[in-house]
TITI-755275 format. One record per atom (N, C-alpha, C): z, y, x; residue number from 1; atom name. Coordinates in steps of 0.1 Angstrom, whole numbers. Example, Ala and Ser with C-alpha at 12.3 -4.5 7.8 and 13.67 -1.06 7.14 Angstrom:
% residues 2
<rec><w>78</w><v>-57</v><u>132</u><pos>1</pos><site>N</site></rec>
<rec><w>78</w><v>-45</v><u>123</u><pos>1</pos><site>CA</site></rec>
<rec><w>78</w><v>-33</v><u>132</u><pos>1</pos><site>C</site></rec>
<rec><w>71</w><v>-22</v><u>128</u><pos>2</pos><site>N</site></rec>
<rec><w>71</w><v>-11</v><u>137</u><pos>2</pos><site>CA</site></rec>
<rec><w>79</w><v>0</v><u>129</u><pos>2</pos><site>C</site></rec>
% end
This chain:
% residues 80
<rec><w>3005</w><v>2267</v><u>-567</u><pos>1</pos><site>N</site></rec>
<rec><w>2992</w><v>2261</v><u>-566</u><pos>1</pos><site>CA</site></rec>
<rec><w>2983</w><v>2268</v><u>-576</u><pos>1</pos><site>C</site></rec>
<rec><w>2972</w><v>2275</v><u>-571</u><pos>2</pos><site>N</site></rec>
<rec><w>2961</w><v>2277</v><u>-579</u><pos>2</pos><site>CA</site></rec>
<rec><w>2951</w><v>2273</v><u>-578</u><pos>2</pos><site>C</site></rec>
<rec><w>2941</w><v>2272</v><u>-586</u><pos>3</pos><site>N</site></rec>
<rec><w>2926</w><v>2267</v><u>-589</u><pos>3</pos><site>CA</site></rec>
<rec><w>2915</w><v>2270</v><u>-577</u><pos>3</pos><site>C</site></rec>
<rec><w>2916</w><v>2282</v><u>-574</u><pos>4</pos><site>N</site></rec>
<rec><w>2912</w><v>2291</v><u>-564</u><pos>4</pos><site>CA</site></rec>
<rec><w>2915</w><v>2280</v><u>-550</u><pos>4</pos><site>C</site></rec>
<rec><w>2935</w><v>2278</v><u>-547</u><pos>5</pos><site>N</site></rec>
<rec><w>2932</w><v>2268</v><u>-532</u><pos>5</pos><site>CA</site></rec>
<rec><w>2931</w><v>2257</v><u>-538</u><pos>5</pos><site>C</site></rec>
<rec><w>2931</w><v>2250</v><u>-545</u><pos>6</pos><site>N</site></rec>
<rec><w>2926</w><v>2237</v><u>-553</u><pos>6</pos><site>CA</site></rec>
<rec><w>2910</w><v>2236</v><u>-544</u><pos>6</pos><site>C</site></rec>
<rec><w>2902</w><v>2243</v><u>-553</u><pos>7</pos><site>N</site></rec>
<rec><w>2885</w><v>2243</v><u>-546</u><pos>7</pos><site>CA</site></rec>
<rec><w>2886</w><v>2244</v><u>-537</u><pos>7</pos><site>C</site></rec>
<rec><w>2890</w><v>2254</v><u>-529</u><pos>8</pos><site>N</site></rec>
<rec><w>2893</w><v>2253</v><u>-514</u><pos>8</pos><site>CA</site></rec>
<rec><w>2893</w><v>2241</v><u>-505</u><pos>8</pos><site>C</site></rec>
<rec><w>2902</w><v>2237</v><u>-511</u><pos>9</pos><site>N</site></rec>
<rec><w>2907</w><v>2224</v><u>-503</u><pos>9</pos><site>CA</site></rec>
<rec><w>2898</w><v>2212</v><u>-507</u><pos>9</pos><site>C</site></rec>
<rec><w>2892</w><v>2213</v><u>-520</u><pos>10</pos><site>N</site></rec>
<rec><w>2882</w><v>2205</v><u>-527</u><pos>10</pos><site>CA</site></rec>
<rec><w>2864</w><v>2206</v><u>-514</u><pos>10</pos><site>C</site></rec>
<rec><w>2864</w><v>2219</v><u>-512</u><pos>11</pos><site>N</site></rec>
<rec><w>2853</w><v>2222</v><u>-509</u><pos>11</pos><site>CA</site></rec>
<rec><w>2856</w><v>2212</v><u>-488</u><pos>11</pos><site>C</site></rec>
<rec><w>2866</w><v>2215</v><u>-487</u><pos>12</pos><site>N</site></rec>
<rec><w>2875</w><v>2210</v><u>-475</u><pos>12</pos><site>CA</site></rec>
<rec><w>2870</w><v>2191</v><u>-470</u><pos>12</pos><site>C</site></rec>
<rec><w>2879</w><v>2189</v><u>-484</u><pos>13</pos><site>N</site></rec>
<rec><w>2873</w><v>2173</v><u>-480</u><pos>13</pos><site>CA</site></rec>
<rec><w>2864</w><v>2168</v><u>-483</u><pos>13</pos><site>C</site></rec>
<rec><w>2856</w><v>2181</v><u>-496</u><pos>14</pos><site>N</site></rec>
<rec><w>2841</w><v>2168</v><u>-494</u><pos>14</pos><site>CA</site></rec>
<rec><w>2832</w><v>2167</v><u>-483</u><pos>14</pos><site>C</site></rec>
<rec><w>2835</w><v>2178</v><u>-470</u><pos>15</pos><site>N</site></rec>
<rec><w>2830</w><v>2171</v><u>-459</u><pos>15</pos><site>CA</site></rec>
<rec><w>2835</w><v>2166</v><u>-449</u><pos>15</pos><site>C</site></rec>
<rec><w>2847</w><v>2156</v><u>-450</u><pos>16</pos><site>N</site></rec>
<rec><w>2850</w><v>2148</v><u>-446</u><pos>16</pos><site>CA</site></rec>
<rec><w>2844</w><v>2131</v><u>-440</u><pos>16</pos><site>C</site></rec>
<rec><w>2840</w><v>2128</v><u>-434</u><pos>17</pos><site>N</site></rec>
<rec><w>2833</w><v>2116</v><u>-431</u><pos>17</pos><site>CA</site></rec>
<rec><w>2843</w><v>2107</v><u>-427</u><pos>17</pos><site>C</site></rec>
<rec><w>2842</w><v>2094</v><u>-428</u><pos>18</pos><site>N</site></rec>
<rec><w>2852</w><v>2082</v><u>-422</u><pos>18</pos><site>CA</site></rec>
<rec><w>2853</w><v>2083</v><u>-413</u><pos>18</pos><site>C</site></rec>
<rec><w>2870</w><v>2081</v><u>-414</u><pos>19</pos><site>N</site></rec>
<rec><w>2879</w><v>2079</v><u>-400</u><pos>19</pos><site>CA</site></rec>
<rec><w>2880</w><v>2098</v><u>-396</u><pos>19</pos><site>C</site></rec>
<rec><w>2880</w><v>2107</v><u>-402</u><pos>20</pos><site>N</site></rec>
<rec><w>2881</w><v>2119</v><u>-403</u><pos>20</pos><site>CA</site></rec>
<rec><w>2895</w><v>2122</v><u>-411</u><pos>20</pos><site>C</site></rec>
<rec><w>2905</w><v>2130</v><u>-407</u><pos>21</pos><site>N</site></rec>
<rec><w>2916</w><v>2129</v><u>-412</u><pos>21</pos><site>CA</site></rec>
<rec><w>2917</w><v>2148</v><u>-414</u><pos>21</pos><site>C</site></rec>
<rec><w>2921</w><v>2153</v><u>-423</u><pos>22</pos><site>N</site></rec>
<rec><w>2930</w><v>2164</v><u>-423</u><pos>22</pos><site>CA</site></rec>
<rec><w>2938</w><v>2168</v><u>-427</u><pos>22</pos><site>C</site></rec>
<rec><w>2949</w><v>2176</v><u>-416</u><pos>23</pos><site>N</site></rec>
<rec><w>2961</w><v>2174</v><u>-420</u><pos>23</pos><site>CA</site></rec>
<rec><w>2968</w><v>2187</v><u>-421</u><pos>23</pos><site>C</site></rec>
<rec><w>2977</w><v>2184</v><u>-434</u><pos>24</pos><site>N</site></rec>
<rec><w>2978</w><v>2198</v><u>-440</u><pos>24</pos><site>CA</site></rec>
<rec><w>2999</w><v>2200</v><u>-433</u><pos>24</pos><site>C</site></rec>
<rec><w>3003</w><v>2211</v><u>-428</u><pos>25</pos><site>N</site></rec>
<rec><w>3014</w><v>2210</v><u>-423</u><pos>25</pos><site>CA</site></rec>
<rec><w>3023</w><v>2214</v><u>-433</u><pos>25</pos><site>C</site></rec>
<rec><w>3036</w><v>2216</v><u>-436</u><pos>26</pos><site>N</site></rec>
<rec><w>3044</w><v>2223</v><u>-444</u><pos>26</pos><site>CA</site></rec>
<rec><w>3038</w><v>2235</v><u>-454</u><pos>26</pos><site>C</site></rec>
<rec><w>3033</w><v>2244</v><u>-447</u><pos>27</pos><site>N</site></rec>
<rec><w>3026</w><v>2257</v><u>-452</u><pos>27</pos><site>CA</site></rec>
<rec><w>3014</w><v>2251</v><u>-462</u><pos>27</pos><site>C</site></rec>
<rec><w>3005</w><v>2249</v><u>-454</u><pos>28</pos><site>N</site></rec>
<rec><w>2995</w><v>2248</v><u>-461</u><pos>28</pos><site>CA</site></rec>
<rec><w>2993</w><v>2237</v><u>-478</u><pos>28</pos><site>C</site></rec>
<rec><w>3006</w><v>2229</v><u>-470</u><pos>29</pos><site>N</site></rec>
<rec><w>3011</w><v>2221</v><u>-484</u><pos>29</pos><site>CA</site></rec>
<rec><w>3014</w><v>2232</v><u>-493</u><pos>29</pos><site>C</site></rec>
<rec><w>3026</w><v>2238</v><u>-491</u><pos>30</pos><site>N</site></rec>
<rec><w>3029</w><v>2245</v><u>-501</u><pos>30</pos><site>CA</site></rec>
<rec><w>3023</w><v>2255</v><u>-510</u><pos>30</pos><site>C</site></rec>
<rec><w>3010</w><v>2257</v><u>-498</u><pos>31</pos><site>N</site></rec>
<rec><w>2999</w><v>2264</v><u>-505</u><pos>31</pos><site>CA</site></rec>
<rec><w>2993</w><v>2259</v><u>-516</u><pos>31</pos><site>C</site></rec>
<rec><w>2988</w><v>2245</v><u>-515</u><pos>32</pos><site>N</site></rec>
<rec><w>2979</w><v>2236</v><u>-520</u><pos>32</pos><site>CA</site></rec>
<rec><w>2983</w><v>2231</v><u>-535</u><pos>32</pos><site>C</site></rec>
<rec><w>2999</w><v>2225</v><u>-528</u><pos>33</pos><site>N</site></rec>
<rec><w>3003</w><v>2216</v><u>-543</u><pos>33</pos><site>CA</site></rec>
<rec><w>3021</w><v>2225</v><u>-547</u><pos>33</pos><site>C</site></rec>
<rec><w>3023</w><v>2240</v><u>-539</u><pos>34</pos><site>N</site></rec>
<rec><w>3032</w><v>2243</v><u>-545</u><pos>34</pos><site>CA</site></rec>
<rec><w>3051</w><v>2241</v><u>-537</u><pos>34</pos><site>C</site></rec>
<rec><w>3047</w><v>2234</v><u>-530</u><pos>35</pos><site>N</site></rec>
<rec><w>3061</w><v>2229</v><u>-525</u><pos>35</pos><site>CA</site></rec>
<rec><w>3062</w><v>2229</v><u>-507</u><pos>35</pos><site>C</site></rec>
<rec><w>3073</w><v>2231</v><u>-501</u><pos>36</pos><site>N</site></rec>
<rec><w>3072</w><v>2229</v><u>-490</u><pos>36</pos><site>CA</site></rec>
<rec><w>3077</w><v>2216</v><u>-482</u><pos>36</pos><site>C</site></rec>
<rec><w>3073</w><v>2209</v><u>-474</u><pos>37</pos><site>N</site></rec>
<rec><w>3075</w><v>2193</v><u>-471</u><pos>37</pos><site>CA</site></rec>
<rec><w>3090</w><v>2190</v><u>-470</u><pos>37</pos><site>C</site></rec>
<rec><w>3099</w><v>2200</v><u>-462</u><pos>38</pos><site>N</site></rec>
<rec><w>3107</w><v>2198</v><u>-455</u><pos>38</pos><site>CA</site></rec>
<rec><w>3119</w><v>2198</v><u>-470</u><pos>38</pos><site>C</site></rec>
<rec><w>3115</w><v>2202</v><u>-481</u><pos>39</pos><site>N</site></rec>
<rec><w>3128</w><v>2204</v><u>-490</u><pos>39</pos><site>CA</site></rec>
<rec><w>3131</w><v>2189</v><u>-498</u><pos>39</pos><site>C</site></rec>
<rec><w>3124</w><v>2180</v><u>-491</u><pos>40</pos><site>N</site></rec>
<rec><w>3130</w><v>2171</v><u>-495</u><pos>40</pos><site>CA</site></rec>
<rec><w>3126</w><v>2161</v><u>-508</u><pos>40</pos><site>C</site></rec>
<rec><w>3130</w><v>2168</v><u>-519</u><pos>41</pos><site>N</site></rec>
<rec><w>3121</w><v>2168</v><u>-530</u><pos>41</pos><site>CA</site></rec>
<rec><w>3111</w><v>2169</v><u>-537</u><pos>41</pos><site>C</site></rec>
<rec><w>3101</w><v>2163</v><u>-532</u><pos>42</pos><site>N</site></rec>
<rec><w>3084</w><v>2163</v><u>-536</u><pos>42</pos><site>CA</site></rec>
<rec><w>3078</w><v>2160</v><u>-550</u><pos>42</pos><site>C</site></rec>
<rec><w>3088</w><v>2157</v><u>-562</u><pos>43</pos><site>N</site></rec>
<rec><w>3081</w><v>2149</v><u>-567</u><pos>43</pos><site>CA</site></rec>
<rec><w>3071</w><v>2154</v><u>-576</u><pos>43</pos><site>C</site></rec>
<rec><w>3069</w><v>2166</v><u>-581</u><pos>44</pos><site>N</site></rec>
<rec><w>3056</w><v>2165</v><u>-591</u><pos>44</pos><site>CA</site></rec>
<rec><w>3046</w><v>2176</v><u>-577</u><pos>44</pos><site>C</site></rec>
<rec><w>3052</w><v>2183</v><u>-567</u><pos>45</pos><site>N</site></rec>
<rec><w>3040</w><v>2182</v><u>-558</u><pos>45</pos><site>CA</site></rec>
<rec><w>3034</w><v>2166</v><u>-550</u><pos>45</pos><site>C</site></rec>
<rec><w>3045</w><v>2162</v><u>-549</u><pos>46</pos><site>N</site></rec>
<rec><w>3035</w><v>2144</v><u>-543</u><pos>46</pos><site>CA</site></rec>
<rec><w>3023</w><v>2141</v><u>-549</u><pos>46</pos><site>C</site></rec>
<rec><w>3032</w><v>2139</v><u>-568</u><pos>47</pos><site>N</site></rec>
<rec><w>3021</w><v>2133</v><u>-580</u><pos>47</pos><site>CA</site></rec>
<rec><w>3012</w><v>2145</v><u>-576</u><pos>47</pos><site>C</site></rec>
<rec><w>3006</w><v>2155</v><u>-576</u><pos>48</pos><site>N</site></rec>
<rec><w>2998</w><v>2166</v><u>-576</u><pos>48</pos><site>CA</site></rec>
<rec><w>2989</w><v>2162</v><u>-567</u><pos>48</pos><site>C</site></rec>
<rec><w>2997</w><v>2162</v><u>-555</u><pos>49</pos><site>N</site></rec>
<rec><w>2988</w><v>2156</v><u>-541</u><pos>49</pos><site>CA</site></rec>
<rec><w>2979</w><v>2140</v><u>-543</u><pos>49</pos><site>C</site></rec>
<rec><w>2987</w><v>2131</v><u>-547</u><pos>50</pos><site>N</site></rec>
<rec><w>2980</w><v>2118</v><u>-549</u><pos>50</pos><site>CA</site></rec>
<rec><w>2972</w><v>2120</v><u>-559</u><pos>50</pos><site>C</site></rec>
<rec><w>2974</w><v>2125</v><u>-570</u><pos>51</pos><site>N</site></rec>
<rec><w>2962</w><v>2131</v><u>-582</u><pos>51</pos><site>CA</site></rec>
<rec><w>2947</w><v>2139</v><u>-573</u><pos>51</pos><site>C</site></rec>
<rec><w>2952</w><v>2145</v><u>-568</u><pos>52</pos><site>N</site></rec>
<rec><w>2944</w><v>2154</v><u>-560</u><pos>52</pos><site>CA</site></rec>
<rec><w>2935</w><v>2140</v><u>-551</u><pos>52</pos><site>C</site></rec>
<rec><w>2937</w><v>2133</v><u>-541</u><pos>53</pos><site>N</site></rec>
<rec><w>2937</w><v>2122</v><u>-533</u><pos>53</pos><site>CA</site></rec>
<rec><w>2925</w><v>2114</v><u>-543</u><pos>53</pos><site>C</site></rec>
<rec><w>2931</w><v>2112</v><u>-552</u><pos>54</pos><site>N</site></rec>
<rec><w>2924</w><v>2101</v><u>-564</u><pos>54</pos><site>CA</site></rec>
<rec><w>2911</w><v>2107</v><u>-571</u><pos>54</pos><site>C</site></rec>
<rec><w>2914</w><v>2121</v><u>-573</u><pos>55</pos><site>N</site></rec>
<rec><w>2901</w><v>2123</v><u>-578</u><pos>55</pos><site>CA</site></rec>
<rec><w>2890</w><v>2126</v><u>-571</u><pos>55</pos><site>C</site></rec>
<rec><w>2893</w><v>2126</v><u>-558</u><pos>56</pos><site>N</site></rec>
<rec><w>2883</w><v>2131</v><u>-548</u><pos>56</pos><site>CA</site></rec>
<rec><w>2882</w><v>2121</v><u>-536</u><pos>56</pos><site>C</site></rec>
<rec><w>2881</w><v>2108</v><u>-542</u><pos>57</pos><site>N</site></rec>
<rec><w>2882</w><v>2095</v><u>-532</u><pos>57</pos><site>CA</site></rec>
<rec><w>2891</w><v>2100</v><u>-522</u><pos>57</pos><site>C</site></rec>
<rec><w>2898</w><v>2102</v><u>-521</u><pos>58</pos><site>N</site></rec>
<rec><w>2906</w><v>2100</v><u>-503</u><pos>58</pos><site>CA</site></rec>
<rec><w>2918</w><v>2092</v><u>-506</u><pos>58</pos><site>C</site></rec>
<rec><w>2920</w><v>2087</v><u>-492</u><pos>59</pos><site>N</site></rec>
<rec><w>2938</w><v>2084</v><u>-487</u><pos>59</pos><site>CA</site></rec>
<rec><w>2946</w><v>2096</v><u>-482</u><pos>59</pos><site>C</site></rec>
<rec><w>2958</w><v>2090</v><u>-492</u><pos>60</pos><site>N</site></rec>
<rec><w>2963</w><v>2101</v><u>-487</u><pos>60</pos><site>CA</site></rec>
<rec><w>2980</w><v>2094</v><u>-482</u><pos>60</pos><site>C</site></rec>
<rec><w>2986</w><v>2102</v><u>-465</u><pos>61</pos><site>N</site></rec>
<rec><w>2995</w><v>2096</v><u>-462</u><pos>61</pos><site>CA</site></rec>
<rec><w>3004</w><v>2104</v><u>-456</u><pos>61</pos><site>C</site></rec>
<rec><w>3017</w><v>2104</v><u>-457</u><pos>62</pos><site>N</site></rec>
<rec><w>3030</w><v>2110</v><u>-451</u><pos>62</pos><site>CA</site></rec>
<rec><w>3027</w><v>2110</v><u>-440</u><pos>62</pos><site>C</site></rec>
<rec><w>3027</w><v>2116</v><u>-426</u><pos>63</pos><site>N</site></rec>
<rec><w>3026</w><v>2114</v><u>-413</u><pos>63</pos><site>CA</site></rec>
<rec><w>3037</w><v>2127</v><u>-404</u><pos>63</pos><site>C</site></rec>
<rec><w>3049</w><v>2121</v><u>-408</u><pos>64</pos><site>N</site></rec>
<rec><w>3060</w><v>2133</v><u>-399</u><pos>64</pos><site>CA</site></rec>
<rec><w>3061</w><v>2140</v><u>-408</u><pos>64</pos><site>C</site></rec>
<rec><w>3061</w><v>2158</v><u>-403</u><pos>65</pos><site>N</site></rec>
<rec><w>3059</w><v>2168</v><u>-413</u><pos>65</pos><site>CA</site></rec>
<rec><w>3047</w><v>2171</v><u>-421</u><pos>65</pos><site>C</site></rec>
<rec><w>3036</w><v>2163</v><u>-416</u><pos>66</pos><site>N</site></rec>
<rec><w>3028</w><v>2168</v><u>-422</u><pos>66</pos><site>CA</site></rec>
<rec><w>3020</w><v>2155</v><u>-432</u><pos>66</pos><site>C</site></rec>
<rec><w>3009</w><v>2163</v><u>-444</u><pos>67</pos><site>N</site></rec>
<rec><w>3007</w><v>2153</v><u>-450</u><pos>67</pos><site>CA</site></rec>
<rec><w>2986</w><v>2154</v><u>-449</u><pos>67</pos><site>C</site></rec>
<rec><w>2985</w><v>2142</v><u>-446</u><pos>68</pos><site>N</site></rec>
<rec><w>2966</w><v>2137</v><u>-442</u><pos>68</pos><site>CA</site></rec>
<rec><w>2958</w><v>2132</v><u>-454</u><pos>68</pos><site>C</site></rec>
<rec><w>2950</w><v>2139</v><u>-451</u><pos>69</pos><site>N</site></rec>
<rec><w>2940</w><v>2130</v><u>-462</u><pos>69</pos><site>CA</site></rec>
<rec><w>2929</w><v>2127</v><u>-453</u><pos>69</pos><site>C</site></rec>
<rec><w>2923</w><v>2115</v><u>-455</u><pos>70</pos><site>N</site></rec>
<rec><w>2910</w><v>2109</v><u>-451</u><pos>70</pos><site>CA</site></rec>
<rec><w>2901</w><v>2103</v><u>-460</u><pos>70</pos><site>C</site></rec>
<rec><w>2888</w><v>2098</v><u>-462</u><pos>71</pos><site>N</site></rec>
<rec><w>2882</w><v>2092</v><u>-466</u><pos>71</pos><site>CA</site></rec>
<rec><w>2873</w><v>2079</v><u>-458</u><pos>71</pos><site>C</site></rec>
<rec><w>2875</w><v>2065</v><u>-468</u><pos>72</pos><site>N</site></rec>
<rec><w>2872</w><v>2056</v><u>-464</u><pos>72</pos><site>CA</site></rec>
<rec><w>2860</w><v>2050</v><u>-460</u><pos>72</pos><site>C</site></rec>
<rec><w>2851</w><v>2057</v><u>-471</u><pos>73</pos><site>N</site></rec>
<rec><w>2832</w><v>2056</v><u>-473</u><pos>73</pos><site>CA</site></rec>
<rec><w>2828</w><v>2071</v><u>-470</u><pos>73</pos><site>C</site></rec>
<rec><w>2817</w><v>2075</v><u>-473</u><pos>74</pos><site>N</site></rec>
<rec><w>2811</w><v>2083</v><u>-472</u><pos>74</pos><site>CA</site></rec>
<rec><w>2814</w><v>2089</v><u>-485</u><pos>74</pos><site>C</site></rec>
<rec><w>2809</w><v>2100</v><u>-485</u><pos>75</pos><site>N</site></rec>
<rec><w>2808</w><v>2105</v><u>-499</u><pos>75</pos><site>CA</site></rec>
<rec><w>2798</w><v>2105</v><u>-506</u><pos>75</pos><site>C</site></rec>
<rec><w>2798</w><v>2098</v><u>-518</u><pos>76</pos><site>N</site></rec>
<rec><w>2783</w><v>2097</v><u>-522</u><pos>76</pos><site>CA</site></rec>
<rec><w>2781</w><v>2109</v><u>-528</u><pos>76</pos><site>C</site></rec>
<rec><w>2767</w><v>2113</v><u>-532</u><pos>77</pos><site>N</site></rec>
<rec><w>2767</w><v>2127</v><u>-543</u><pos>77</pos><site>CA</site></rec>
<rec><w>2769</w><v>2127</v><u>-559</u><pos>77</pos><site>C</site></rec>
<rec><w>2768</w><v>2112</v><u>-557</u><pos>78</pos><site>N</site></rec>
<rec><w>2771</w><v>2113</v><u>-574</u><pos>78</pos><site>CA</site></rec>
<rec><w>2787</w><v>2109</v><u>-577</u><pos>78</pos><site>C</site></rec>
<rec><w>2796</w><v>2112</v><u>-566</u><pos>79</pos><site>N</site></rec>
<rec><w>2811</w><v>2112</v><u>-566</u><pos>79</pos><site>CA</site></rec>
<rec><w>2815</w><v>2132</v><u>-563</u><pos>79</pos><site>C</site></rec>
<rec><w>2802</w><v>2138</v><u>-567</u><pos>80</pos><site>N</site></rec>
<rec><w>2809</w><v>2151</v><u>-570</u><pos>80</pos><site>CA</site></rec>
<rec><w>2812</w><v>2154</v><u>-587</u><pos>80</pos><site>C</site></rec>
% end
């Protein structure tokens, strides 16, 4: 995980609108928070991901292999 796809993916969901989901598959996880889905053992890429989730309003949820984030409201501008 670097800083670099951090913003990436930062720049990713802040244009997300409600009821908009994006879903990142095994790869692109691994890109993001470091880990690939399928090995089983998630845990300080999970915390990474939900940390990630939390500072940038979204939900975030297991879905099969892959893992979603959505937002519930809108994004205000003074939540950048």
């Amino acid at each position: 995980m670097t800083d670099k796809a951090l913003d990436d993916l930062k720049a990713i969901v802040d244009r997300l609108v409600p009821n908009m989901w994006l879903g990142l598959d095994p790869v692109a996880f691994a890109r993001f928070f470091g880990i690939q889905l399928e090995r089983g053992n998630l845990g300080p890429a999970r915390e990474a991901a939900l940390a990630f989730a939390r500072e940038n309003g979204l939900t975030m949820m297991f879905s099969g292999n892959k893992v979603e984030f959505g937002r519930a409201d809108t994004k205000r501008d003074d939540d950048a």
